[in-house]
KEBARO-456148 format. One record per atom (N, C-alpha, C): x, y, z; atom name; residue number from 1. Coordinates in Angstrom, 3 decimals. Layout:
N
+----------+----------+----------+------+-----+
!        u !        v !        w ! atom !  nr !
+----------+----------+----------+------+-----+
!        X !        Y !        Z !   CA ! NUM !
...
+----------+----------+----------+------+-----+
//
This chain:
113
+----------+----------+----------+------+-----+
!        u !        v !        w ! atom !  nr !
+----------+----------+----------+------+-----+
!   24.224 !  -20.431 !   16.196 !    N !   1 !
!   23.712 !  -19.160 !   15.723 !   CA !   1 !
!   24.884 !  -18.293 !   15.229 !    C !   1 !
!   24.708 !  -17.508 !   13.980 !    N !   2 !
!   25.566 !  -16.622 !   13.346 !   CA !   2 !
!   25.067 !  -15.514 !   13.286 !    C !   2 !
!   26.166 !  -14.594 !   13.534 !    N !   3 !
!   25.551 !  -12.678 !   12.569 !   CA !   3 !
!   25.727 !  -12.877 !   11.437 !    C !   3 !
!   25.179 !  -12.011 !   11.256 !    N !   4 !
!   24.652 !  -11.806 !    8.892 !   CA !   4 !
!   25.398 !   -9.879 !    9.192 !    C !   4 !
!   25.553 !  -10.038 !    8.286 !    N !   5 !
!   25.421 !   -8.376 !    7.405 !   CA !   5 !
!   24.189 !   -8.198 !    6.555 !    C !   5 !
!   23.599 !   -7.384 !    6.455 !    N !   6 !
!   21.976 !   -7.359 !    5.933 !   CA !   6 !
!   22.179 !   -6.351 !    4.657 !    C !   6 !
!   22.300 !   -6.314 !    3.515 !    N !   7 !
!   22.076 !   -5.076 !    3.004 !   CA !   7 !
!   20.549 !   -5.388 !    1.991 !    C !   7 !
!   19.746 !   -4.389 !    2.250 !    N !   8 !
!   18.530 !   -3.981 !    1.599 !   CA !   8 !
!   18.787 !   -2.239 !    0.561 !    C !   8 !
!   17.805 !   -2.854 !   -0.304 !    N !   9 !
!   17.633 !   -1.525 !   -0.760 !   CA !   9 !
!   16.413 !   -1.085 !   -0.823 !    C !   9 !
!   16.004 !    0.435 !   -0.911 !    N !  10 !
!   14.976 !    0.517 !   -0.921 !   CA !  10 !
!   14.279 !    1.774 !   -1.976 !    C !  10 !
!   13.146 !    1.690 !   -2.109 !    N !  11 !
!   13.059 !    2.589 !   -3.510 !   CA !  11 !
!   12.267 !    3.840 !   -2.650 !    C !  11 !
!   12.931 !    5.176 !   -2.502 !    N !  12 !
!   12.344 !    6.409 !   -2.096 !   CA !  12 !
!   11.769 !    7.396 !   -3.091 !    C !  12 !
!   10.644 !    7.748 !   -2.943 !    N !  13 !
!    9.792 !    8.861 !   -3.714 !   CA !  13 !
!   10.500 !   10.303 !   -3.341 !    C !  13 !
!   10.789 !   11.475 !   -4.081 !    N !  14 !
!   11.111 !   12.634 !   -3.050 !   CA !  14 !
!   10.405 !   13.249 !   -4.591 !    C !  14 !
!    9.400 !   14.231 !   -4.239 !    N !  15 !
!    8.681 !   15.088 !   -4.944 !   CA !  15 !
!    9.031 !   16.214 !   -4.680 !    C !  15 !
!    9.050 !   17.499 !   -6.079 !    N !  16 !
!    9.086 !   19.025 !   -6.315 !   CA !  16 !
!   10.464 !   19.403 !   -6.020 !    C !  16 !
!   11.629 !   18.335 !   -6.543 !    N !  17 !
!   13.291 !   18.602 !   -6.388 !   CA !  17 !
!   13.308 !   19.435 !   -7.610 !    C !  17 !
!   14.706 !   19.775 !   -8.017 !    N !  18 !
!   15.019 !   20.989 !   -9.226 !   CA !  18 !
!   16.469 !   19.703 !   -9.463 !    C !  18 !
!   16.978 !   19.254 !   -9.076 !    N !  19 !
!   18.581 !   18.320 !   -8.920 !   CA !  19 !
!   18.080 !   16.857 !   -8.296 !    C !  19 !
!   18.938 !   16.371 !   -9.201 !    N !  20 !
!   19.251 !   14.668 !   -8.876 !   CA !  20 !
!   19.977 !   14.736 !   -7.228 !    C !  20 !
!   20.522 !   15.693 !   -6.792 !    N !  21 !
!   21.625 !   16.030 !   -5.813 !   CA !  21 !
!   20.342 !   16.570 !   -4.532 !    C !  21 !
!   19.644 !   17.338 !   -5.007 !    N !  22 !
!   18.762 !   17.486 !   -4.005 !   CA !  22 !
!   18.082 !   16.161 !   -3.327 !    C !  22 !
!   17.832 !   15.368 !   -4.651 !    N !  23 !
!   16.779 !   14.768 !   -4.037 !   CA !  23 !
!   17.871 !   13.668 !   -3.394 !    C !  23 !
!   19.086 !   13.428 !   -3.824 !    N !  24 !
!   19.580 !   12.421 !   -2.206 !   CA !  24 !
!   19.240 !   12.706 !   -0.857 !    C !  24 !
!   20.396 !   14.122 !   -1.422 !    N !  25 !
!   20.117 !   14.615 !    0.308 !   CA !  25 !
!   18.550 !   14.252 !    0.908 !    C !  25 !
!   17.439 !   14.773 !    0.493 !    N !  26 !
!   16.329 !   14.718 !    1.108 !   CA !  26 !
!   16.288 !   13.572 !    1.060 !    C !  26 !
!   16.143 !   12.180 !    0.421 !    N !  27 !
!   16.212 !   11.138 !    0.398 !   CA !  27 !
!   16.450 !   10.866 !    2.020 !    C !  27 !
!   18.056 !   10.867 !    2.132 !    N !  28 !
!   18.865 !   10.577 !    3.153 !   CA !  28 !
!   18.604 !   11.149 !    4.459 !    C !  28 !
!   18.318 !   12.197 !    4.229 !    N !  29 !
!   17.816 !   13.194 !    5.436 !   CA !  29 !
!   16.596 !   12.531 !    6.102 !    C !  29 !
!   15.570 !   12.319 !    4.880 !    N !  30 !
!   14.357 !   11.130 !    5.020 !   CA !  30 !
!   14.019 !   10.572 !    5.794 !    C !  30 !
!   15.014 !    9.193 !    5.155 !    N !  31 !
!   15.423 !    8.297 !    5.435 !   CA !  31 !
!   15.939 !    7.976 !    7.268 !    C !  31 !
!   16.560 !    8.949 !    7.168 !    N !  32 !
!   17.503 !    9.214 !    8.670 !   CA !  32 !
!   16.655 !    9.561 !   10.113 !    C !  32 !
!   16.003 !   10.624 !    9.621 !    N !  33 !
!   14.544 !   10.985 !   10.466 !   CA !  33 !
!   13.678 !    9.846 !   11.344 !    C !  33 !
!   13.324 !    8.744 !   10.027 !    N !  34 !
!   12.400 !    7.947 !   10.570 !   CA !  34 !
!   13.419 !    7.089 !   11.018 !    C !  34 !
!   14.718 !    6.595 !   11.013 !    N !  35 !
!   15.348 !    5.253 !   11.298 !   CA !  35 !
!   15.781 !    6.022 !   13.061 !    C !  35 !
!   16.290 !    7.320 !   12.960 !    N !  36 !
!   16.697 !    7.335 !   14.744 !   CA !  36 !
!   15.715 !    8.016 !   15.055 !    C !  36 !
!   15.950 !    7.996 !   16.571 !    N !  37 !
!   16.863 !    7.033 !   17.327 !   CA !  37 !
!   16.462 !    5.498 !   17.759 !    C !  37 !
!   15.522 !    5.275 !   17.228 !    N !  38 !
!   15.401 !    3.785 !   17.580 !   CA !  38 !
!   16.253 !    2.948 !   16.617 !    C !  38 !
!   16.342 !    3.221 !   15.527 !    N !  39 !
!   16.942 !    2.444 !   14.425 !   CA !  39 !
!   18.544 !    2.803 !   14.091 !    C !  39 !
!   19.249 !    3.598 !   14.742 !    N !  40 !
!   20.444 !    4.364 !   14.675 !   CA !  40 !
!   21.772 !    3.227 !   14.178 !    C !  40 !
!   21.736 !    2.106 !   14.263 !    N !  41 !
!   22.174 !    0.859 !   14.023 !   CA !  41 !
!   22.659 !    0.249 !   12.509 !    C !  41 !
!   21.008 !    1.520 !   11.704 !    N !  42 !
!   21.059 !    0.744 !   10.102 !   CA !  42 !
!   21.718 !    2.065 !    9.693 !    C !  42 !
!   22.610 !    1.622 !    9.045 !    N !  43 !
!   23.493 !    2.460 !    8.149 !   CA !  43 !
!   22.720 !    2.643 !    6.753 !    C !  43 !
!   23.015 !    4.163 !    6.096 !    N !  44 !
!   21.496 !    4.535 !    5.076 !   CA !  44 !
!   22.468 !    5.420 !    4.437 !    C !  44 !
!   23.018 !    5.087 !    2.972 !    N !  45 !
!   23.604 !    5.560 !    2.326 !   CA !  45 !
!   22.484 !    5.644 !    0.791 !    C !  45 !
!   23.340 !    6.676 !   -0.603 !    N !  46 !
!   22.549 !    6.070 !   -1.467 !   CA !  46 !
!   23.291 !    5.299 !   -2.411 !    C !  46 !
!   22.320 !    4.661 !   -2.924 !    N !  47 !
!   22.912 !    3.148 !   -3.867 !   CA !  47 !
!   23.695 !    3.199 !   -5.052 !    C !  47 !
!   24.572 !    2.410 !   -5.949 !    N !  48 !
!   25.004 !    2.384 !   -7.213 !   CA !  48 !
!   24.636 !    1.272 !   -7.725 !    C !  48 !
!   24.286 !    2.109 !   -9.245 !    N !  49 !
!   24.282 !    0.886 !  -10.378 !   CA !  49 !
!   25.001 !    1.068 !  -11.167 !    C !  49 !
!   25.392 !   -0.204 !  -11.870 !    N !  50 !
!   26.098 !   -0.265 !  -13.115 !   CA !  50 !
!   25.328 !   -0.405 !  -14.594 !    C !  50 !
!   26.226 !    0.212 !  -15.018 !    N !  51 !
!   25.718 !    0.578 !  -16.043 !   CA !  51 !
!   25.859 !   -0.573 !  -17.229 !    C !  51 !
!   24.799 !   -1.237 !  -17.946 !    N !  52 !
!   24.984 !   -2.238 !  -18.897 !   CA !  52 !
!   25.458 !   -2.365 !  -19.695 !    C !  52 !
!   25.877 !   -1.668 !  -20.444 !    N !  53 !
!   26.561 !   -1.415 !  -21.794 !   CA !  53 !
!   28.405 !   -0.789 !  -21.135 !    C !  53 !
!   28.333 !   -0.080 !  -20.141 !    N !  54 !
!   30.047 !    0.021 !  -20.273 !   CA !  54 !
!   30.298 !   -0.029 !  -19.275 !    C !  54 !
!   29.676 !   -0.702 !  -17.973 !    N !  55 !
!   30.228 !   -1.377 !  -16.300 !   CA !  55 !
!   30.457 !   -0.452 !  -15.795 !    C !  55 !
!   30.296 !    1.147 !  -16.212 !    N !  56 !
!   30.598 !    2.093 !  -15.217 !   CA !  56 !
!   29.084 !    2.266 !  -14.194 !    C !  56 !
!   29.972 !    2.782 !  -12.647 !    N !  57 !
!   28.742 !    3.045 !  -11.454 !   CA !  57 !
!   28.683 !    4.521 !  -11.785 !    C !  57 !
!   26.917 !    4.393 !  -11.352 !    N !  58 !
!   26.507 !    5.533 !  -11.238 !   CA !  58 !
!   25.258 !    5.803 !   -9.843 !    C !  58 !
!   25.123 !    6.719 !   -9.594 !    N !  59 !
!   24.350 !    6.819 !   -8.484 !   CA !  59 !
!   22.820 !    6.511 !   -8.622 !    C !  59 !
!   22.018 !    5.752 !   -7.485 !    N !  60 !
!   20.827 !    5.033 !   -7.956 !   CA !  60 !
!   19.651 !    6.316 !   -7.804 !    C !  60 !
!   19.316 !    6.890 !   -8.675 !    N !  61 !
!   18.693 !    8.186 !   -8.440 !   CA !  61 !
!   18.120 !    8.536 !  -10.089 !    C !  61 !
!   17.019 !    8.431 !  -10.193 !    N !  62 !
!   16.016 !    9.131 !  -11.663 !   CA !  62 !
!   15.039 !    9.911 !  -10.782 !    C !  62 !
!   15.350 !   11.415 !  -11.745 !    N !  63 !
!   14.498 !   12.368 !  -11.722 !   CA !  63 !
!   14.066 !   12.982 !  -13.417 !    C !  63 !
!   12.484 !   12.507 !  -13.021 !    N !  64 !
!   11.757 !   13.355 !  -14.225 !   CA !  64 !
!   10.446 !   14.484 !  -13.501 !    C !  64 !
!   10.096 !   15.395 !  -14.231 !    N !  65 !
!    9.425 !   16.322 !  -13.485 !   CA !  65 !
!    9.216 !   16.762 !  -12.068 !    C !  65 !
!   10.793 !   16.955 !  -11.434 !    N !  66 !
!   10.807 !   17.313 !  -10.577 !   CA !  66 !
!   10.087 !   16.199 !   -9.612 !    C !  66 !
!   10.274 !   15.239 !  -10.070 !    N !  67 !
!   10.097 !   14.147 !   -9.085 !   CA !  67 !
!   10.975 !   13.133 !   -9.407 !    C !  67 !
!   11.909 !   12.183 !   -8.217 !    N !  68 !
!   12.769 !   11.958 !   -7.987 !   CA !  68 !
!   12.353 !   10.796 !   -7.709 !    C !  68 !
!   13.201 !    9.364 !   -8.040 !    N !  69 !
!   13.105 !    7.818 !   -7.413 !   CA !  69 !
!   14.619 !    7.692 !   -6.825 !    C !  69 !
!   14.589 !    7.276 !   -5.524 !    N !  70 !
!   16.150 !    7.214 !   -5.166 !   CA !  70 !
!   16.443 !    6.170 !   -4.678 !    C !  70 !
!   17.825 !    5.210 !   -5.278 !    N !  71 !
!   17.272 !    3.780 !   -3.871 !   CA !  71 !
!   18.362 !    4.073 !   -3.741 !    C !  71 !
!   18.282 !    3.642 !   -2.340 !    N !  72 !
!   18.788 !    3.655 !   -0.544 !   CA !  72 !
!   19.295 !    2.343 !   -0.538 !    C !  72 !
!   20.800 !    2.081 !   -0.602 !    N !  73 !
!   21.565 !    0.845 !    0.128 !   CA !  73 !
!   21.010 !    1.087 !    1.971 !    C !  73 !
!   20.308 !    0.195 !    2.456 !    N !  74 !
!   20.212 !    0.268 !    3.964 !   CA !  74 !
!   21.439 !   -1.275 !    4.614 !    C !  74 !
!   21.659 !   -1.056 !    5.154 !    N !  75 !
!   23.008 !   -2.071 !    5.976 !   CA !  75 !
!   22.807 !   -2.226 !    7.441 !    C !  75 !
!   22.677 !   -3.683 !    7.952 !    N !  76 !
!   22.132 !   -3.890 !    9.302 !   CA !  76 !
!   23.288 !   -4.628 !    9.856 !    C !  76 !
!   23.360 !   -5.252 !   11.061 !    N !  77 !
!   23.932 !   -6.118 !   11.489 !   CA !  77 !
!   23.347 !   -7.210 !   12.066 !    C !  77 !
!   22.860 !   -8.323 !   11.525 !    N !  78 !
!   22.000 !   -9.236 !   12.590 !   CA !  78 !
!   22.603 !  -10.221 !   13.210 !    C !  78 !
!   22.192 !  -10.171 !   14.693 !    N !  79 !
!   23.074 !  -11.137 !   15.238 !   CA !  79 !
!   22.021 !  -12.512 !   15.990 !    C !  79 !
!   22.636 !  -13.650 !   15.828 !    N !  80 !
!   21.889 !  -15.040 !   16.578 !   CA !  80 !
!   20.803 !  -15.482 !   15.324 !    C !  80 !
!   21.244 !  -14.990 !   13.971 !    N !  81 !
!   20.134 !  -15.971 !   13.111 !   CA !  81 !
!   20.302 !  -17.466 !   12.935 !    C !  81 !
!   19.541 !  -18.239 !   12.442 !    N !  82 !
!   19.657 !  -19.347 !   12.008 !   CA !  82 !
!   20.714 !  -19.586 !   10.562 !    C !  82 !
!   20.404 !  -19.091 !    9.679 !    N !  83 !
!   20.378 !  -18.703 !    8.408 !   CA !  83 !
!   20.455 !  -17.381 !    7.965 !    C !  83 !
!   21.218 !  -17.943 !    7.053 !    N !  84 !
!   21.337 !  -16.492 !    5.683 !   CA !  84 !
!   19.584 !  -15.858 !    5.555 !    C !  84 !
!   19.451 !  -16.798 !    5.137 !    N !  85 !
!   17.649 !  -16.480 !    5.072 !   CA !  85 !
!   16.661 !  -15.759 !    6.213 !    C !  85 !
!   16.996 !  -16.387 !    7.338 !    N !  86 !
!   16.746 !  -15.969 !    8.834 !   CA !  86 !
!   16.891 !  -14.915 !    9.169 !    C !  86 !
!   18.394 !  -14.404 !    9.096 !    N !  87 !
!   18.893 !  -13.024 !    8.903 !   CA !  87 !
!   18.125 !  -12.144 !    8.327 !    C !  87 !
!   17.935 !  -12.134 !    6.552 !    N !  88 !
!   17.286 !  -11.416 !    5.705 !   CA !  88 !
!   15.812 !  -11.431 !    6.351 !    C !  88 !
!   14.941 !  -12.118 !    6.479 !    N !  89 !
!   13.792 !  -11.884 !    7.094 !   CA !  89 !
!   13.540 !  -11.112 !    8.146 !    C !  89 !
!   14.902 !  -11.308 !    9.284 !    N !  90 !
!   14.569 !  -10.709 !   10.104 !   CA !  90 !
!   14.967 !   -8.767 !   10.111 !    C !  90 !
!   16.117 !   -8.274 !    9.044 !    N !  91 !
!   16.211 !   -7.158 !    8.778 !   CA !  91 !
!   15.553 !   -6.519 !    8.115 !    C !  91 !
!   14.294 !   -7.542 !    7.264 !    N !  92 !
!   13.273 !   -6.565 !    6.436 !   CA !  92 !
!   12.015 !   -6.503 !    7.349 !    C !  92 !
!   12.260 !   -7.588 !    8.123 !    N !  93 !
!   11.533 !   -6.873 !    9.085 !   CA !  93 !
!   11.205 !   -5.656 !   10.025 !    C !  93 !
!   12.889 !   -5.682 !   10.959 !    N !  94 !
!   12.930 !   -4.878 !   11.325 !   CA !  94 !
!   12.743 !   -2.994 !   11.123 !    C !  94 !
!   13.234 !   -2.870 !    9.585 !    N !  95 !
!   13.375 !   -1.836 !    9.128 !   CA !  95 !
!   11.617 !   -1.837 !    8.171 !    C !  95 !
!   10.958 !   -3.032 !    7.937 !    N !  96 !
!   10.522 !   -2.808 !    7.303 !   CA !  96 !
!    8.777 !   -2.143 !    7.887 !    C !  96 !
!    9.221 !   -1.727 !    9.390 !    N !  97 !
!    8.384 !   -1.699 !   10.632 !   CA !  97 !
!    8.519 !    0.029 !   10.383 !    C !  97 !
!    9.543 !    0.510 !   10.046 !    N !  98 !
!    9.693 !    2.047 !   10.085 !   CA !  98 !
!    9.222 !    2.410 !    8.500 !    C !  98 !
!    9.557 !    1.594 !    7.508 !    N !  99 !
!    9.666 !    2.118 !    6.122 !   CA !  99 !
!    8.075 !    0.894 !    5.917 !    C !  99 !
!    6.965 !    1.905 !    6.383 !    N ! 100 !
!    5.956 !    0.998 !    5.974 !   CA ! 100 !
!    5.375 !    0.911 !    4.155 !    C ! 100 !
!    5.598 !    1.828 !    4.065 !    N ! 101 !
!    4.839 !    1.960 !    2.739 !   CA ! 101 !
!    5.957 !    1.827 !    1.613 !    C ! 101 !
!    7.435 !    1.658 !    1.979 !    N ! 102 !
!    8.263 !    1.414 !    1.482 !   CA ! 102 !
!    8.990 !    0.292 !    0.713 !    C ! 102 !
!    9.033 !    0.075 !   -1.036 !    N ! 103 !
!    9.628 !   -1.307 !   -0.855 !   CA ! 103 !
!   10.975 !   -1.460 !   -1.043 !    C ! 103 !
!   11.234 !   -2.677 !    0.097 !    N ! 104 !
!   12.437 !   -3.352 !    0.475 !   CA ! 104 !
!   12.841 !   -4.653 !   -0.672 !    C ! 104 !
!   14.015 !   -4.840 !   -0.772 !    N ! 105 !
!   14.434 !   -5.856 !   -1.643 !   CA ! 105 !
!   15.647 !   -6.420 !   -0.511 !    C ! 105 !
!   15.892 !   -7.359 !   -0.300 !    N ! 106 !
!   17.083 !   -7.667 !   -0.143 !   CA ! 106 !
!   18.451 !   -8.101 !   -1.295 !    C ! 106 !
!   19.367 !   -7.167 !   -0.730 !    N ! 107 !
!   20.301 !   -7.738 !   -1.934 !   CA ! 107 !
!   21.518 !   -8.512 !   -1.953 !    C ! 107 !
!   22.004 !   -8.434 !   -0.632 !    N ! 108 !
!   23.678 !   -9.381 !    0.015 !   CA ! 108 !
!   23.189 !   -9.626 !    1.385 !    C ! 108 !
!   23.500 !  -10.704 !    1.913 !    N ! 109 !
!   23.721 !  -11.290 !    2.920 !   CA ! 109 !
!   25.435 !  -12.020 !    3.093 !    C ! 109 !
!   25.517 !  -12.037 !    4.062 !    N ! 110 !
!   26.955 !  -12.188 !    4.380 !   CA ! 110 !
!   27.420 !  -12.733 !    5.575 !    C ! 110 !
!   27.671 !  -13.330 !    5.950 !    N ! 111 !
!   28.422 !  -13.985 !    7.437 !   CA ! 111 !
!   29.265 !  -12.829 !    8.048 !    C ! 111 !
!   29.123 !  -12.297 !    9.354 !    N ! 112 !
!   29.725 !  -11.443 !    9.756 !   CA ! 112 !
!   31.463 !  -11.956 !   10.654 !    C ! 112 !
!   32.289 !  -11.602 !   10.898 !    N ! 113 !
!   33.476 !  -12.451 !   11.275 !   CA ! 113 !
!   33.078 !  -11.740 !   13.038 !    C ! 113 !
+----------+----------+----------+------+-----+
//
């Protein structure tokens, strides 16, 4: 049996923002609410993408009419999986128990040292 590193992302709604900046925070704030204290473990930052045309990062966050899509890098630690795969199942599980209506993607898995 091995630990994994888990990272998921996840796509958050935040409605009636005025700023791309607002709606992290609330995002994160969110986000944070429902994960402790039982979940205090998953680390909940927000995400970057790159950009296609000139490889620069930018923060994972579109707001049109004051409504906001934000995805959430979430980061676990799983320990005693079988598999890479094992792992991932078992962190979208776990988180995916608090973030019900939420969708999860997995995006890196990793062998933990």
């Amino acid at each position: 049996m091995k630990n994994f590193n888990v990272l998921l992302e996840a796509a958050w709604i935040v409605r009636d923002v005025d700023s791309s900046e607002d709606a992290m925070a609330i995002a994160l704030s969110e986000a944070g609410k429902l994960l402790n204290p039982k979940l205090e473990f998953v680390e909940v930052e927000v995400g970057t993408l790159s950009c296609a045309a000139c490889g620069d990062e930018f923060m994972s966050v579109f707001t049109v009419a004051n409504t906001s899509l934000v995805g959430l890098a979430l980061e676990m630690k799983v320990y005693d999986a079988e598999s890479d795969e094992h792992a991932a199942r078992i962190a979208k599980s776990v988180i995916g128990r608090v973030f019900r209506d939420i969708p999860l993607k997995v995006v890196d898995v990793t062998e933990a040292e």
